[in-house]
C-alpha positions in Angstrom: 35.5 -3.3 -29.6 34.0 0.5 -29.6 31.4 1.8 -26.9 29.6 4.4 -28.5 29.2 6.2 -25.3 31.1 5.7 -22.0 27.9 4.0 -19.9 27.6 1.2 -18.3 24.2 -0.9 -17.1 23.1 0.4 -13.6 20.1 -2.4 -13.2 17.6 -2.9 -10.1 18.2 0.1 -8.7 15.7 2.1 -6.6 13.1 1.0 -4.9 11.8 -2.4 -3.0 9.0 -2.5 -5.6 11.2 -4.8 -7.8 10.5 -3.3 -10.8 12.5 0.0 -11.3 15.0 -0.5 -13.4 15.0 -3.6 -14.6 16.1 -5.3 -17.8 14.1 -7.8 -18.7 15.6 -8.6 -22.4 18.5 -7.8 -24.2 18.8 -8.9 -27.9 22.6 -9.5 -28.5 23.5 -11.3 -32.2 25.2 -14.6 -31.5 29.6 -14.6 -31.7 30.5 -14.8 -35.4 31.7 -18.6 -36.6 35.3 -18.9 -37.0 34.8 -18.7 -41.3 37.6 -17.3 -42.2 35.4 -14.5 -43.7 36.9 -11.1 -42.4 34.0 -9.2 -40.4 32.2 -6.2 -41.2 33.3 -2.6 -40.5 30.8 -2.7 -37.3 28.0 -5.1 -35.9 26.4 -4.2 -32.9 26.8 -6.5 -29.9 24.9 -4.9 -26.7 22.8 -2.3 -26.0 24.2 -0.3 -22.4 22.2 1.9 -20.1 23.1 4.3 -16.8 20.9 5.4 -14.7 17.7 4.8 -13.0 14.8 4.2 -14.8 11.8 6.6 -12.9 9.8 8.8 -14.9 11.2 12.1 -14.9 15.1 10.8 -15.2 17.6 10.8 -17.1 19.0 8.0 -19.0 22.2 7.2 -20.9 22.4 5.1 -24.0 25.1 3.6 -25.2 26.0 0.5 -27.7 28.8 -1.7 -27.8 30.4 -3.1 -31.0 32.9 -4.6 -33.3 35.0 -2.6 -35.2 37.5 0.5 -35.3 37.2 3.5 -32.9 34.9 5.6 -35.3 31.8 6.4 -33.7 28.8 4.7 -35.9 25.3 6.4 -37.0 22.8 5.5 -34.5 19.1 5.7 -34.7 17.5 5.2 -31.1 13.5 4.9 -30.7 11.8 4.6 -27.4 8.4 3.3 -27.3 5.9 2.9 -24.6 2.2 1.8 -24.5 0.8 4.7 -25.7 3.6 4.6 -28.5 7.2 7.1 -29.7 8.4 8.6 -26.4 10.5 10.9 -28.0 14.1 11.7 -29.5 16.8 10.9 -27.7 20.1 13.1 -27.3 22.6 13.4 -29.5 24.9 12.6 -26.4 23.2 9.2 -25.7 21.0 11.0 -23.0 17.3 10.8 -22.6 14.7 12.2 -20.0 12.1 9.7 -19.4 8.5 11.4 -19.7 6.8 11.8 -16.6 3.6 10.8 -18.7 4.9 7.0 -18.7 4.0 4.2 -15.9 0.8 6.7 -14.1 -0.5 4.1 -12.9 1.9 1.1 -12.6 5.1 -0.1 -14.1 5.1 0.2 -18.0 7.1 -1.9 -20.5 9.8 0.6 -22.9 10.9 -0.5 -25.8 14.7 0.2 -26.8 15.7 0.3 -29.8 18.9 1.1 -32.1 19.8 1.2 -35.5 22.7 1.2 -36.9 25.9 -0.8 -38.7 23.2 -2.0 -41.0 21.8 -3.7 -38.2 19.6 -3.6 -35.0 19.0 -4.4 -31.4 16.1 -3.9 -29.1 15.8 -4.4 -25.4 12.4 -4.2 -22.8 12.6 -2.1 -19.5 10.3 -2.1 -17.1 9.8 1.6 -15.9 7.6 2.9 -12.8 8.1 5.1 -9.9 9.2 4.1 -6.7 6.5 3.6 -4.1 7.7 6.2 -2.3 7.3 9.0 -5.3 3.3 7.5 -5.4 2.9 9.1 -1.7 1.8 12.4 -0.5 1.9 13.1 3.3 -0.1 15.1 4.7 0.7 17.7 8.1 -1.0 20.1 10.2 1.2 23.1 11.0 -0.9 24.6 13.3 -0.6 21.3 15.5 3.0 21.6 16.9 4.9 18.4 16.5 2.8 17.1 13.2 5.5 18.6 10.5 8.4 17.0 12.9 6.4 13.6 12.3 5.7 14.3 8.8 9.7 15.1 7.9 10.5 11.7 9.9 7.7 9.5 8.0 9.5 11.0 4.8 13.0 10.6 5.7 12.0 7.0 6.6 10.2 6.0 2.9 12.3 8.8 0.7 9.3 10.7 0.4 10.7 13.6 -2.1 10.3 17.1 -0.1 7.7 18.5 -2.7 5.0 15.4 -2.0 5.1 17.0 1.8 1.4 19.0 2.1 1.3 21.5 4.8 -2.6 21.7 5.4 -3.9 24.3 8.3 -6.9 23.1 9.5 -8.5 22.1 13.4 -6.5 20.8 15.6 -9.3 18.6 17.0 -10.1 15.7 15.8 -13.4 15.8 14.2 -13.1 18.5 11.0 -16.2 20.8 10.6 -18.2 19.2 7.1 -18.2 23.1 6.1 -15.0 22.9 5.8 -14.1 20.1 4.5 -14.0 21.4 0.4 -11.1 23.3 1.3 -9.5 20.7 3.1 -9.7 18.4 0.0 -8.5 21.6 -2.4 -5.5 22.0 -0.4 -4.9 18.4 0.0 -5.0 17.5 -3.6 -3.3 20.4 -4.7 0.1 18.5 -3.7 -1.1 15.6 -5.5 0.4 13.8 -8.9 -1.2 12.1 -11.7 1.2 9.6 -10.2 -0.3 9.9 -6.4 -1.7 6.9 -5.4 -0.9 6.9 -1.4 -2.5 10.2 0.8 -0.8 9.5 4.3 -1.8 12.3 7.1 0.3 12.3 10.5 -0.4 13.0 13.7 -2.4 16.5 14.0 -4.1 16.2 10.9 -8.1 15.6 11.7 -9.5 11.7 11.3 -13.4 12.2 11.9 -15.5 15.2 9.4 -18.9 15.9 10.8 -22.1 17.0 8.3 -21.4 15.0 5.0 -22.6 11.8 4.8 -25.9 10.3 6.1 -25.8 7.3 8.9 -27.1 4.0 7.1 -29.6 3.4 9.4 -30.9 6.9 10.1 -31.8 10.1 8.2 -29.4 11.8 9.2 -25.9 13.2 9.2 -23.5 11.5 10.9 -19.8 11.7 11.8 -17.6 9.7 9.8 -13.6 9.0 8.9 -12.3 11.6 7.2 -10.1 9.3 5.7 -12.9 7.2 4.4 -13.8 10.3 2.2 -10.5 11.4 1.4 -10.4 8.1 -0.6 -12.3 9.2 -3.4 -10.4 12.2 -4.1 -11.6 15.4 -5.2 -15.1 14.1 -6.1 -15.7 13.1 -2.5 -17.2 16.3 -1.8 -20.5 15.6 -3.7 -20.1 12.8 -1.6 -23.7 12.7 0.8 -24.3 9.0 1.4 -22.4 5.6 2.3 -21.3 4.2 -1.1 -20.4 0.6 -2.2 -16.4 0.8 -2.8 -15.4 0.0 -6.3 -11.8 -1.3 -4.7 -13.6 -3.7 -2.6 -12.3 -7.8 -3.9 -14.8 -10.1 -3.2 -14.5 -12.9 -0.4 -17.1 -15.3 1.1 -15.8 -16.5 4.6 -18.8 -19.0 4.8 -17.4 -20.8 1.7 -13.8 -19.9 2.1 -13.9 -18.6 -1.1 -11.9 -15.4 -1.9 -10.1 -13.9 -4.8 -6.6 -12.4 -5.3 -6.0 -8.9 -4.5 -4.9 -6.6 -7.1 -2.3 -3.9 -6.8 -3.5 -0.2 -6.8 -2.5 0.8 -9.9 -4.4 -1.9 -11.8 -7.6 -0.6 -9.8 -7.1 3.1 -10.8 -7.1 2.1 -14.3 -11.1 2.2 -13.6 -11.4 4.0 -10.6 -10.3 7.7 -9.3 -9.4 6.4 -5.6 -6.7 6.9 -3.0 -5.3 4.5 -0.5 -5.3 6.6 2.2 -3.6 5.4 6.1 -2.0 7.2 8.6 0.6 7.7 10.9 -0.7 8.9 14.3 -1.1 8.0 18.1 -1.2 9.7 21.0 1.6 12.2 20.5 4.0 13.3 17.7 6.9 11.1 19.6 3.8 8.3 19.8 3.2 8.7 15.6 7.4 8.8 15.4 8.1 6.0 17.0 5.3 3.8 14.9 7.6 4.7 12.4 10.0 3.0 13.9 8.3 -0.1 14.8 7.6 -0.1 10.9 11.4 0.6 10.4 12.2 -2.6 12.5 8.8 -4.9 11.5 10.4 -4.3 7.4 13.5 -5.5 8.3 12.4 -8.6 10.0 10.1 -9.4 7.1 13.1 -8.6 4.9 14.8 -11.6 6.4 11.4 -13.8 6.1 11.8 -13.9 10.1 8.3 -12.5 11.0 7.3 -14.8 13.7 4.7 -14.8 16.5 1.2 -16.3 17.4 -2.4 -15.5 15.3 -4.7 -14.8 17.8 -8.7 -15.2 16.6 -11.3 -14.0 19.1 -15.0 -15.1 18.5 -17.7 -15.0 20.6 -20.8 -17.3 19.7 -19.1 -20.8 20.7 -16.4 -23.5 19.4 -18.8 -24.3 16.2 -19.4 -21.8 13.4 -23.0 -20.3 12.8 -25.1 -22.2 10.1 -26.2 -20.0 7.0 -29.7 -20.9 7.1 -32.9 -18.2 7.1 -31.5 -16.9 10.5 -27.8 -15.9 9.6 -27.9 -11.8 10.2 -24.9 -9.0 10.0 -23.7 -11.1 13.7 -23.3 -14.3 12.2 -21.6 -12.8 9.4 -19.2 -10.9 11.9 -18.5 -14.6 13.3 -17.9 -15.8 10.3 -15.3 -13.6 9.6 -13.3 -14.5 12.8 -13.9 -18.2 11.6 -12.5 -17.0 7.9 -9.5 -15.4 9.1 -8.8 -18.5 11.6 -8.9 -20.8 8.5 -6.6 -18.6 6.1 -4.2 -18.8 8.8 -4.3 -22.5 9.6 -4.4 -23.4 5.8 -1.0 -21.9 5.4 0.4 -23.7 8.6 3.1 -20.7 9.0 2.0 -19.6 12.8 0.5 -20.7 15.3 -3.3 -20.1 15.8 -4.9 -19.7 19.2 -8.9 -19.8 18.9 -11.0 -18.5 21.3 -15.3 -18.8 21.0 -15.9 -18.0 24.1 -18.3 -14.9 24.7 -15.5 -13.2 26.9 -12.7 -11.9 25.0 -8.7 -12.8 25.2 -7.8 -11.0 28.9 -11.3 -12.2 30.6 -11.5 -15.8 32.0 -12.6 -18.4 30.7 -10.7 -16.9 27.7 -7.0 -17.0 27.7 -6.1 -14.1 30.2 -2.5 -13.6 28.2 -1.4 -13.3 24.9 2.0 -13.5 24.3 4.0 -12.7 20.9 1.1 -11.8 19.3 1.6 -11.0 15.7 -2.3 -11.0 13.8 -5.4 -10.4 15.7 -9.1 -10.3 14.7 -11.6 -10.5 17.3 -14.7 -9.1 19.0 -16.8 -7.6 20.3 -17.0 -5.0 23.6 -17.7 -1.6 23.4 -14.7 1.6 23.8 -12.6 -2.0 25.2 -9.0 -2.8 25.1 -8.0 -5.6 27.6 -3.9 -5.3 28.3 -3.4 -8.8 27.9 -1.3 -8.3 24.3 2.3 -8.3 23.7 2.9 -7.4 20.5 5.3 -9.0 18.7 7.3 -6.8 15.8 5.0 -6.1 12.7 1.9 -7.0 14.7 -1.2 -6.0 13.0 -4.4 -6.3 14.6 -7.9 -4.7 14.8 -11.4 -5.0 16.9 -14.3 -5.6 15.6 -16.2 -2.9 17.4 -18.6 0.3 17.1 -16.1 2.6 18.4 -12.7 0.5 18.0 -11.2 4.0 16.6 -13.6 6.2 18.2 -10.3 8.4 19.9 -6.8 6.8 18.9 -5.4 9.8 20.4 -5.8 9.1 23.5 -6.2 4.9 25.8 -9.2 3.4 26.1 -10.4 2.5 22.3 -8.9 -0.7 21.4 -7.1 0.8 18.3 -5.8 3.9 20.4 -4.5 1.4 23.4 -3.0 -1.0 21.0 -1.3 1.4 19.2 0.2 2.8 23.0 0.8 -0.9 23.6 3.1 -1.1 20.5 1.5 -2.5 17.4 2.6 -2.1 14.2 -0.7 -1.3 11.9 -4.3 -1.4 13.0 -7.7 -0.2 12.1 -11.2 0.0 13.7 -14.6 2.7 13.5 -14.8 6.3 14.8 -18.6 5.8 14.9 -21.2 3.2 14.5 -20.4 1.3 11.7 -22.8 -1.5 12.4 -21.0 -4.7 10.8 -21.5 -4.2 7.2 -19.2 -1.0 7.9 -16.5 -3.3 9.0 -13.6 -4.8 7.1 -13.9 -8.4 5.7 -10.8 -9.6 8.1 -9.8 -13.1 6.6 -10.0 -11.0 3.2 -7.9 -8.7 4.9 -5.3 -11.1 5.8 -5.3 -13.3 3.1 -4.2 -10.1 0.8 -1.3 -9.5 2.9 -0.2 -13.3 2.8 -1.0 -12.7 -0.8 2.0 -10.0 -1.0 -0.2 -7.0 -0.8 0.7 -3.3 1.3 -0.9 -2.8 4.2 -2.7 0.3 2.1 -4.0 -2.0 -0.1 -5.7 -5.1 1.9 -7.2 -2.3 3.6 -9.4 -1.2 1.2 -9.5 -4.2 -0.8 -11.1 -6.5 2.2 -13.8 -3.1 2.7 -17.4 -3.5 1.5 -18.3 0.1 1.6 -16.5 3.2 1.2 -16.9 6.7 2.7 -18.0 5.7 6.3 -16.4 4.8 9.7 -12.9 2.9 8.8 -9.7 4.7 9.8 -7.0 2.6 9.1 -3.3 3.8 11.0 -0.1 2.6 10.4 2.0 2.9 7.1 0.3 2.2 3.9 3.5 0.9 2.1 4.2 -1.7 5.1 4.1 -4.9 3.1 5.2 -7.9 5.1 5.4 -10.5 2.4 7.5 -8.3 0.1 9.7 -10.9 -0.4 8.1 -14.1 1.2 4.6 -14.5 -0.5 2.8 -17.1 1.5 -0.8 -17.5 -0.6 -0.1 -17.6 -4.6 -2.4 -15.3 -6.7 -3.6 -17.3 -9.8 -3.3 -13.9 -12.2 
């Protein structure tokens, strides 16, 4: 038998997407019957590959077959979606375009000719999460690069997708100077860039942009929030709805599967953007870290701990008659996420409708191994009742949840001192229709999705108050998908 070059398959490699180099056919002609008949010169059994198969790579192609040690005439074609990729090598090498899998993994055709014959096999090519990420640093805030290099060195993060961006070191960016922010931001973008994470140092609230919903006039608002709609955001002046937003109904229970970013920017020009802060650069490091250990304990499908839901208008959900307002809605949503959690039976829940929230009798006054929390509502509140159990996620539903996560004292800020893993919350008023939808939220991670995307997928409206902190790739049901998505 002849190789036609000296490569062997190097499959699954690269990233814990799944998808990166993957065969998912190979077309090999069936052993010859014992005829009698002496075989031809060659046949072609096999088609070989080496390396990894990420946009911008380098490939080797090989063939086995039958026959003598005289190299055969071979004919390779490599077609995508969007058709011929190229010609290949005459060494059996070929760079994969970086125009191929933009969005999301694409399907490549391989084919050879030759031996007067022909074989064909499907890839799956895409880039590895971590190539989809820019992160984004403050060097005039001393400690944000070191937290920046860490995030990087954690995900793989290649050194050219890290964004140096001198700005304020306060929190709150002036509006006028926002343009320039985004310029320099996007500037270290890829068509490829679907994930904008700024550390620690980098600003979280812009001033002078957007108009408050409810008055006319400007108000303060997450920077993030506009740094999700990319380079357009600044002709950005009002609260928009957010094209990334999936639909749920927590009165009905009735909620739709979440879609992965890439099939969203098909349509759309967004940006999942989450960061990686705290109250210090060693604070932002070690939520790195807590990510570190929270991914390896999903890896082995051993998240465990208790869901704690925390309403506040009884033991009985509010009735959607001619009364039902942006609170009974908020309700509702702690109701939602307590049913998506019970319907799965995987923790256990702990309910609480009383008006005072988990740390304040008559409410539980502890909350032990607490993984998932939703719950409201006091104002700039964060009761120390929590221990958070590893890859605890958990938010407030509050008008200044996220007001100052630099600092105790917010509920987002405190938690993320107390040791959770991902939350989220407002830096201004939001009022509710500004908040997340949480039992959308949740259900998309049970659902498989990144912490990145349930964010913005469970999100009616987009450039307002929601900063969401903690890694966007953290996906806890990698590997252990709890709810089944119908597509």
């Amino acid at each position: 038998m002849f190789v036609s070059a000296l490569w062997v398959a190097v499959l699954g490699a690269c990233d814990g997407g799944g998808t990166v180099g993957k065969i998912s056919r190979v077309d090999t002609p069936p052993e010859p019957e014992e005829t009698g008949v002496v075989p031809a010169t060659c046949e072609l059994l096999g088609i070989t590959l080496l390396g990894e198969l990420i946009p911008g790579h380098t490939i080797g192609l090989g063939v086995a077959t039958t026959g003598d040690d005289t190299t055969p005439d071979l004919t390779w074609t490599l077609t995508g979606e969007n058709g011929d990729l190229g010609t290949v090598n005459e060494d059996g090498t070929f760079t994969l375009p970086e125009t191929v899998a933009v969005l999301q993994a694409e399907d490549v055709e391989i084919k050879v000719e030759g031996c007067d014959g022909e074989l064909s096999t499907t890839v799956s090519v895409d880039w590895p999460e971590a190539e989809r990420v820019v992160v984004i640093y403050n060097p005039a805030a001393p400690g944000s690069e070191d937290v920046a290099l860490a995030y990087a060195d954690f995900r793989g993060v290649p050194a050219e997708r890290l964004c140096p961006v001198t700005t304020t070191t306060e929190a709150t960016l002036a509006g006028a100077d926002y343009p320039a922010f985004v310029d320099s931001v996007f500037a270290c973008a890829t068509p490829w860039t679907e994930y904008i994470v700024p550390v620690w140092g980098v600003p979280y609230k812009v001033s002078d942009r957007v108009k408050d919903l409810a008055y006319d006039t400007p108000a303060t608002v997450s920077l993030d929030a506009l740094l999700f709609g990319g380079p357009e955001s600044v002709n950005v002046t009002e609260v928009g709805d957010n094209p990334a937003y999936i639909q749920g109904d927590s009165v009905y229970g009735d909620y739709k599967d979440y879609k992965e970013i890439g099939r969203l920017r098909g349509r759309m020009d967004v940006w999942l953007v989450s960061r990686i802060d705290g109250v210090s650069p060693d604070a932002a490091i070690a939520l790195i870290e807590r990510t570190r250990d929270a991914e390896a304990t999903a890896a082995a499908g051993s998240l465990d701990g208790i869901v704690y839901v925390d309403g506040n208008r009884g033991d009985t959900p509010p009735i959607a008659d001619a009364g039902f307002g942006s609170y009974e809605w908020g309700e509702w949503n702690m109701w939602g996420t307590r049913r998506v959690f019970e319907d799965v039976g995987l923790y256990e829940v702990v309910w609480d409708g009383n008006y005072e929230e988990f740390g304040t009798s008559p409410a539980p006054t502890e909350c032990p191994d607490a993984l998932y929390y939703a719950g409201w509502y006091s104002y700039y509140n964060y009761n120390d009742c929590f221990t958070w159990a590893t890859g605890a996620i958990g938010a407030h539903l509050d008008s200044c949840s996220a007001c100052d996560i630099r600092n105790p004292g917010t509920w987002s800020g405190s938690a993320l001192l107390d040791g959770i893993t991902a939350t989220f919350g407002a830096v201004n008023e939001p009022y509710v229709a500004g908040m997340p939808e949480y039992d959308q939220f949740y259900r998309n991670l049970l659902q498989g999705a990144n912490f990145g995307e349930a964010a913005y997928e469970s999100t009616v409206v987009s450039y307002w108050m929601m900063v969401w902190v903690g890694d966007p790739l953290y996906r806890p049901y990698r590997d252990n998908v709890v709810i089944e998505r119908e597509e």
